[in-house]
N, C-alpha and C positions, 0 to 999 in steps of 0.2 A: 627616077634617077637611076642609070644603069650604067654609070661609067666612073671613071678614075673619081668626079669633081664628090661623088658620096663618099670619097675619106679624105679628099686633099679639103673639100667647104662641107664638113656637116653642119647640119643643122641643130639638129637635137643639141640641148646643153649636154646630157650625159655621154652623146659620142664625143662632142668637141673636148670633153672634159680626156675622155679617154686618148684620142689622138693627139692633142697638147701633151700629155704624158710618156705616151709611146717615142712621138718625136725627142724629150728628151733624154729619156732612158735608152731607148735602142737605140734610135739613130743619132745619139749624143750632138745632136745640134745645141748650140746658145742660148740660156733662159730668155734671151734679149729677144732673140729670131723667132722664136718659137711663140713668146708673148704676143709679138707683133702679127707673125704669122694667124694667129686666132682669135684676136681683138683682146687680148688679157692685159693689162698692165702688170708692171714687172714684180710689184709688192702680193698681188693677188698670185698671180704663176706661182711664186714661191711659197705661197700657202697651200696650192694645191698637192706640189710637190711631197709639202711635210705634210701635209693631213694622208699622202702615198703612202708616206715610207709610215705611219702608224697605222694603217688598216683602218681609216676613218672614212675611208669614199670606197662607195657601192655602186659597180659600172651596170648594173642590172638593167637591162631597158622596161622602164614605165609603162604602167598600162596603158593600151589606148586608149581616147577617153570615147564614151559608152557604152566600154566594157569592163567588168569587176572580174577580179581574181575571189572567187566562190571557194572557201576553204567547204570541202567533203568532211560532210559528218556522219559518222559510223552508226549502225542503225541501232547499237545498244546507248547513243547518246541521245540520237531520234526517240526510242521507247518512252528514256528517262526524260525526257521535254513533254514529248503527252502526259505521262503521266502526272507532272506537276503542274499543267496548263489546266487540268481534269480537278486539280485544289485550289485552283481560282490565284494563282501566281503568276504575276508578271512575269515579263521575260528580262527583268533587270533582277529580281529575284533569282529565278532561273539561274541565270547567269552565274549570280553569287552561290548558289549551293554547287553548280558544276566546280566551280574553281575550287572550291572548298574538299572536293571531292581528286582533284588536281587533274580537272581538264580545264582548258585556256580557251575560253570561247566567247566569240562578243556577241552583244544585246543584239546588234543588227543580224549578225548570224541567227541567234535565236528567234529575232520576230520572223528571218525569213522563213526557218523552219517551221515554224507556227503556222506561217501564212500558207507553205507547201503541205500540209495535214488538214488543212482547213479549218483553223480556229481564229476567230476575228477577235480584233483588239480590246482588251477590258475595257470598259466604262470607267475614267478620271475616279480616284478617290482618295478620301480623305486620311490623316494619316490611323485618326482611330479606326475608320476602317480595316485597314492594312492591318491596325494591332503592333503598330510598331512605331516609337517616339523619332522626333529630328536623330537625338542619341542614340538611336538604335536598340530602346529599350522595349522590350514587350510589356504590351499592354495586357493587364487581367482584366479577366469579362469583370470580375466583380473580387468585392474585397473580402478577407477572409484570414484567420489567425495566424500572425504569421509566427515558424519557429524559430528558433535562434540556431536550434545544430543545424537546418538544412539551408540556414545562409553563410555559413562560416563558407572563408575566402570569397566573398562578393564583396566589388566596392561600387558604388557609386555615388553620383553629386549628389545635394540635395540643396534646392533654391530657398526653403525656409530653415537652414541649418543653425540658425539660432534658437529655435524651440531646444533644441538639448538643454542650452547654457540653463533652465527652469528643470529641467527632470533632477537634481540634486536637490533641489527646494520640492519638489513634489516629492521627495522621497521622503525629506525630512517631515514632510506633515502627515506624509504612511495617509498615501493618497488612497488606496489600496485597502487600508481597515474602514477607511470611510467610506467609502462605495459597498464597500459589505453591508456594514451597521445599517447603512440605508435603505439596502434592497431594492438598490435599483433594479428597473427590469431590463432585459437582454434580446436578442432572437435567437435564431439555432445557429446563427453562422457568427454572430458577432456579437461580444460578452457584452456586460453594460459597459467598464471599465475603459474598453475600448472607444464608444460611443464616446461616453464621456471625455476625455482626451482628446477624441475627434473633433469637437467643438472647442475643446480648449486651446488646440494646436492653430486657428481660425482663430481668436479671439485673440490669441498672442499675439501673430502676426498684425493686428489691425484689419482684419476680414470688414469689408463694408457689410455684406449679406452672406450668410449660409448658403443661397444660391452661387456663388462664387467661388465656391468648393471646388468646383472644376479649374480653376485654375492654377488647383494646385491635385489636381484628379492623379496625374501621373508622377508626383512626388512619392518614391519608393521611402529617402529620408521623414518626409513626414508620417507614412503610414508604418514604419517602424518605430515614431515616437510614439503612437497608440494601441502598439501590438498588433500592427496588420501589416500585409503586402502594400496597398495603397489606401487613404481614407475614402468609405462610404461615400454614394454618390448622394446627392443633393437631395433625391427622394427619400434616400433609406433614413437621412436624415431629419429633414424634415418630418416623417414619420415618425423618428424616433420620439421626438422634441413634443408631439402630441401625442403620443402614450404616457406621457408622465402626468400626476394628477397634483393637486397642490398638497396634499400629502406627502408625496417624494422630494418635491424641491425646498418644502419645510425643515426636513430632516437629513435633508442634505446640507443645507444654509446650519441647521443646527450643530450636527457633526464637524463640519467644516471649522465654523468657529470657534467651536469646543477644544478642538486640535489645534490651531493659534493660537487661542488662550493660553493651553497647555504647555506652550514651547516658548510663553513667553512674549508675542507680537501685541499684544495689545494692552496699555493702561488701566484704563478701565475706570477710571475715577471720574474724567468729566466728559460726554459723550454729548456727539451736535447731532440735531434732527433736522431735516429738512424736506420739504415736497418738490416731486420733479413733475412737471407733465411731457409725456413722448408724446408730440403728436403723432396722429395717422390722417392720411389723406387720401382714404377708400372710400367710396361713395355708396358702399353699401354698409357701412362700418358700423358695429352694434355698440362703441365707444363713446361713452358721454363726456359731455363739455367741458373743462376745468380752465382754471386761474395758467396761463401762461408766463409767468416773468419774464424769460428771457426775451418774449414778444411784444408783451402788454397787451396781452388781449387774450380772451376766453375763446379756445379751439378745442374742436373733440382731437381726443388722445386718450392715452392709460397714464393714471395717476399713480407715481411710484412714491414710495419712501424709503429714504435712506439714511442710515446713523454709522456715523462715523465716529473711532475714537480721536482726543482731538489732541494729546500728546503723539499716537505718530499717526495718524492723519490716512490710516488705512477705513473704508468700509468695511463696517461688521454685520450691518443688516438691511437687507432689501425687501420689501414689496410692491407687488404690482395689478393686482387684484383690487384695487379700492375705487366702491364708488361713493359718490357725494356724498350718500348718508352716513358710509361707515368711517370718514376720513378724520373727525374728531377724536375717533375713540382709537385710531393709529397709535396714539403712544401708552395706551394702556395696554396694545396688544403686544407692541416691542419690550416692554418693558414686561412682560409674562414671557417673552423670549428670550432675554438678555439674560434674569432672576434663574432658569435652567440649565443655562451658560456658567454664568458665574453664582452659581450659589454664597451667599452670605455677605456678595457686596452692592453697596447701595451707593450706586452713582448718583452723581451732578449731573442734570436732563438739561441742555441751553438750546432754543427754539424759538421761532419769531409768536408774533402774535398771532396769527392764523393758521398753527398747528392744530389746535384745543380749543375749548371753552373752558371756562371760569369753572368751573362747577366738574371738569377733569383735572383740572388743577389743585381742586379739594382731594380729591381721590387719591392722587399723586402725595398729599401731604398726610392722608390719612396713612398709608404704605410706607412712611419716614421715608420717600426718595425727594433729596432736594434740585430743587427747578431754577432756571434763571432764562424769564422770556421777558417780552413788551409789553408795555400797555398798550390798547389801545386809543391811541390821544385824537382827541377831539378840538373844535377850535374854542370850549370856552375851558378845555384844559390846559392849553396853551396858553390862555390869557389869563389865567391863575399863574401861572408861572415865571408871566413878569412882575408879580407881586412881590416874588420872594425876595431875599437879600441876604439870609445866610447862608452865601456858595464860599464854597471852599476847593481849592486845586492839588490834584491828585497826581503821584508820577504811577501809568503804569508800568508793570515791569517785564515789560514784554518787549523785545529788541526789534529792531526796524519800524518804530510806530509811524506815522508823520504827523501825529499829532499826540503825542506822548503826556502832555498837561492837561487834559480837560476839567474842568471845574465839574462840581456834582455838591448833589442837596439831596438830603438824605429824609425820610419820613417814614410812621406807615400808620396803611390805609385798610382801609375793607373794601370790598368788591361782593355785588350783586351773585350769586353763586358759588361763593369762597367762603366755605365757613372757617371763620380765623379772621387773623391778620396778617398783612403781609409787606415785608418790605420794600419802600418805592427809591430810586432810587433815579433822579434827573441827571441827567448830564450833556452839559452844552459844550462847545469848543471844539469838538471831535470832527470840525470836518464839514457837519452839517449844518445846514440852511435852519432845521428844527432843533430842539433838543430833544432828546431818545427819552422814553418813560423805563426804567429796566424795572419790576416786579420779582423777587425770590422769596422763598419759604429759606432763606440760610442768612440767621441773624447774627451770626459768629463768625463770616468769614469777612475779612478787611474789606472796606471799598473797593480801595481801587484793584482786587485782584478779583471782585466779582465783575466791576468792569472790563476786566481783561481775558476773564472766562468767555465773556460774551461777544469780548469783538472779535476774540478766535472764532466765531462759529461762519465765518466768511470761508474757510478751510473746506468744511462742506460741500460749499458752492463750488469753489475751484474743484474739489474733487468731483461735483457732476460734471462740471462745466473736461473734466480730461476724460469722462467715462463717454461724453458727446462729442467730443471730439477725434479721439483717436481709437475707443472700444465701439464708436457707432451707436449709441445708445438708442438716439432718434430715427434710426433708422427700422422702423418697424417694417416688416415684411408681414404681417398680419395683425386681426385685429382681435384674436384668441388669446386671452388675457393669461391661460397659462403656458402657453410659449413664451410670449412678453415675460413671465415672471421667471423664467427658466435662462433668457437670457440675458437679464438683471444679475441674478445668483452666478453666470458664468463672470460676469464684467467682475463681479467681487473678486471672483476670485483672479480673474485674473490681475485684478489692481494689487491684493495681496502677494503675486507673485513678483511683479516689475516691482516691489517697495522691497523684498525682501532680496532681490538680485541687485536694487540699486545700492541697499545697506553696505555690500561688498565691493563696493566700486569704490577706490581710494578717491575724494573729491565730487565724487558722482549719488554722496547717499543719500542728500535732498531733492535729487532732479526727477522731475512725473518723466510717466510711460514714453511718453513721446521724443522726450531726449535719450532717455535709457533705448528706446528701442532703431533710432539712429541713427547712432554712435556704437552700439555694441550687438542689439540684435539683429538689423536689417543686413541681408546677403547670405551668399550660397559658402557651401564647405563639400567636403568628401568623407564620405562615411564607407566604412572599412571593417568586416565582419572577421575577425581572425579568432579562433581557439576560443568562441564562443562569448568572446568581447567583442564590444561596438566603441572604435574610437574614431571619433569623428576631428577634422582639422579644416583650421578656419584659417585663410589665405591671409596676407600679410596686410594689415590694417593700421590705423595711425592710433588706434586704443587697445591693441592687441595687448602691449606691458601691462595696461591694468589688470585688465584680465588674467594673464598671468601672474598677476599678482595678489588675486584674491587666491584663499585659503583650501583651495577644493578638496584634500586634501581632508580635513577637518566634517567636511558636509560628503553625507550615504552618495558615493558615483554610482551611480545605477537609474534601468530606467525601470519604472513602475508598471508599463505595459508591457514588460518580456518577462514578467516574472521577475523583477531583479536581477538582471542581466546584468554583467560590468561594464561600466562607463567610461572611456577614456577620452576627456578634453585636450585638444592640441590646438594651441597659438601659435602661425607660424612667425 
């Protein structure tokens, strides 16, 4: 096209745009003429105009297509691209450190450049690869003590930021003298204290496996609740959990308790016992058989015991080391542990019939510690028992029963392996199909409140039944009986913990782990290092008031893994 009709008919949209404009500014023709003249309708023309007179239209002619407009890059920019393509960085990387650096250069520029030096495209990877989160957070090869002055002004989120709300409770039990007393062991990079924390900050959360650690690998929040950059990875762990010997988790359970005791968390007067079995379903597994209930049926697993007090309904002791033969002599061993606990006081033992034998039950009475278990009833015990006829109805005094009046007949008896006597004590109406046989060595205390001692020991059961549920109790990842016992002794403590954070919950102080954890602990926050305080703030929630409304204020804010670092809790 080499005549007039290239500016009276262009083609291009950018010259018709220019020649519709010319004609009305210079050659002040009519928007109406001019519209028409270049196929514009008259509401469009008028937009071109004003987008004219603001300097919003660019008459530039467009590139042809096949060919790119190649911005030249200066050869001290070329250097700096080798050089960083030389530390295995992408050219989207690249990019970002040039701009940073305040040259304005795109990726496609930079791959070209890569491609004209001859350096072929990295192999796809992953983000731990790269060493850097979605967030843009660096990843540490490994973990390591973190300090408190070389993170002041850092903030970031943290997805399990309810572990804090528990560091004023672990302050208050001087988590930290306990880990001393115990000696636990450590490695060179990472103290015991940490360790320990490490697993407790998992356990809080509702961790199913220790191997799942990774999915919280890049939480800086979490590894600052245990004195580090990030928690230990799965191995270090792992490892750790099998250096300890039953000696260490002994006296760790010991200490622990000691310090509850101390501050007041547990009764102590009448204390429930009961057997749990965790199965394991490894086929090379060195775990022998046990009694199932909640199955009904005999499965290998590890046989644990646990005693619970039974006014607040926390666990005070666990084991998980028992086999068949030693499993009788369980509560002679708890009760050598309890007696170093609490010196000078002699609890009420309440337990079914296949805790003990008869003849542990002498021993128990020889020691002045009073008992209240089963008999074991038989069917020509039962048919004695429709003989009787002086029953009598008892209220016990125990609130929400659904069967509040059961009748009972009182006697006592001797037993094959009891030297003594001991009081029997039937009771029908209660619910069941049978009537229950109760047996105690405690001839002083009312009826009906020993029957009421004993149908509290159901408390127990719920309490394994939330440590199986929500701490994973049954979830055994090994069949190394002191691993298993190591994470028994963490479930205590962590159910100690959710009892003593629910106590402060206005409404909230009878609810297990799993409501408490919810409602109040589950979700993320930001955490904020300023002048060597950690104050972390939890986005705005529909239980947010209570929380605010407990007394923090009253309880040590600090966390136990920085040293005693200051704590500041914010509800937004």
């Amino acid at each position: 096209m080499g005549d007039s009709s290239y500016f009276t008919h262009p083609q291009h949209d950018w010259q018709k745009r220019y020649e519709a404009l010319r004609a009305s500014f210079v050659e002040r023709l009519p928007d109406k003429v001019v519209a028409d003249r270049f196929g514009y309708s008259h509401g469009y023309f008028r937009l071109l105009k004003h987008q004219f007179r603001h300097g919003k239209i660019d008459f530039s002619e467009p590139v042809p297509e096949g060919k790119s407009q190649r911005r030249r890059v200066t050869t001290t920019v070329r250097q700096q691209i080798r050089s960083w393509r030389e530390q295995h960085l992408s050219a989207g990387e690249i990019a970002e450190l040039l701009s940073e650096d305040g040259v304005e250069i795109s990726v496609r520029t930079v791959e070209r450049v890569l491609a004209e030096e001859g350096f072929s495209k990295l192999p796809r990877r992953t983000r731990r690869k790269i060493g850097v989160t979605v967030q843009r957070t660096t990843i540490p090869e490994s973990s390591e003590v973190a300090c408190i002055d070389s993170l002041n002004g850092q903030r970031f989120d943290c997805a399990g930021a309810g572990v804090f709300l528990f560091a004023p409770f672990l302050a208050q039990l001087n988590i930290d003298k306990i880990i001393q007393s115990v000696s636990l062991p450590g490695s060179k990079v990472i103290p015991a204290r940490s360790y320990l924390l490490s697993f407790l900050a998992l356990k809080l959360l509702g961790t199913e496996r220790y191997a799942h650690v990774g999915d919280h690998g890049f939480d800086s929040g979490l590894g600052l609740f245990a004195g580090l950059n990030v928690l230990p990875k799965c191995t270090a762990m792992s490892s750790y959990s099998y250096s300890l010997d039953e000696n260490h988790i002994t006296k760790l359970q010991q200490a622990f308790v000691k310090q509850a005791s101390r501050i007041g968390l547990y009764d102590g007067s009448i204390l429930n016992l009961d057997f749990h079995t965790a199965p394991h379903y490894g086929d090379e597994s060195v775990l022998e058989k046990h009694w199932a209930g909640a199955r009904g049926k005999v499965m290998k697993g590890a046989l644990c015991l646990f005693a619970q007090d039974a006014d607040s309904k926390l666990m005070l002791y666990s084991a998980a080391d028992i086999q068949r033969s030693e499993a009788d002599d369980q509560v002679l061993a708890f009760l050598s542990f309890w007696q170093k606990v609490r010196r000078g006081v002699s609890p009420t033992l309440v337990f079914d019939s296949k805790l003990t034998t008869y003849s542990n039950l002498s021993k128990l009475n020889e020691r002045a510690i009073k008992f209240i278990t089963l008999r074991r009833r038989g069917h020509k015990l039962l048919k004695e028992t429709e003989q009787l006829s002086d029953w009598q109805r008892v209220q016990i005094p125990h609130a929400k029963r659904k069967f509040p009046n059961p009748q009972v007949h009182e006697s006592t008896i001797e037993l094959p392996g009891y030297d003594g006597v001991l009081r029997q004590i039937i009771v029908r109406g209660n619910g069941h199909q049978k009537p229950a046989f109760l047996i105690t060595n405690d001839c002083e205390t009312p009826v009906e409140l020993v029957v009421g001692n004993y149908s509290r020991r159901w408390r127990v059961e719920n309490g394994i039944r939330e440590a199986v549920n929500f701490f994973h109790l049954n979830s055994l990842s090994s069949p190394i009986l002191i691993k298993i016992h190591f994470d028994v002794a963490l479930t205590m403590i962590a159910d100690t913990l959710y009892s003593m954070l629910a106590k402060k919950l206005r409404g909230f102080e009878e609810c297990d782990a799993p409501k408490v954890f919810r409602h109040f602990v589950a979700g993320k926050g930001a955490v904020k290092i300023q002048d060597s305080t950690i104050t972390v703030t939890y986005p705005k929630r529909a239980h947010n008031p209570i929380l605010r409304a407990v007394p923090w204020n009253n309880l040590p804010q600090k966390i136990s893994g920085l040293d005693g670092a200051p704590l500041k809790l914010v509800f937004s």
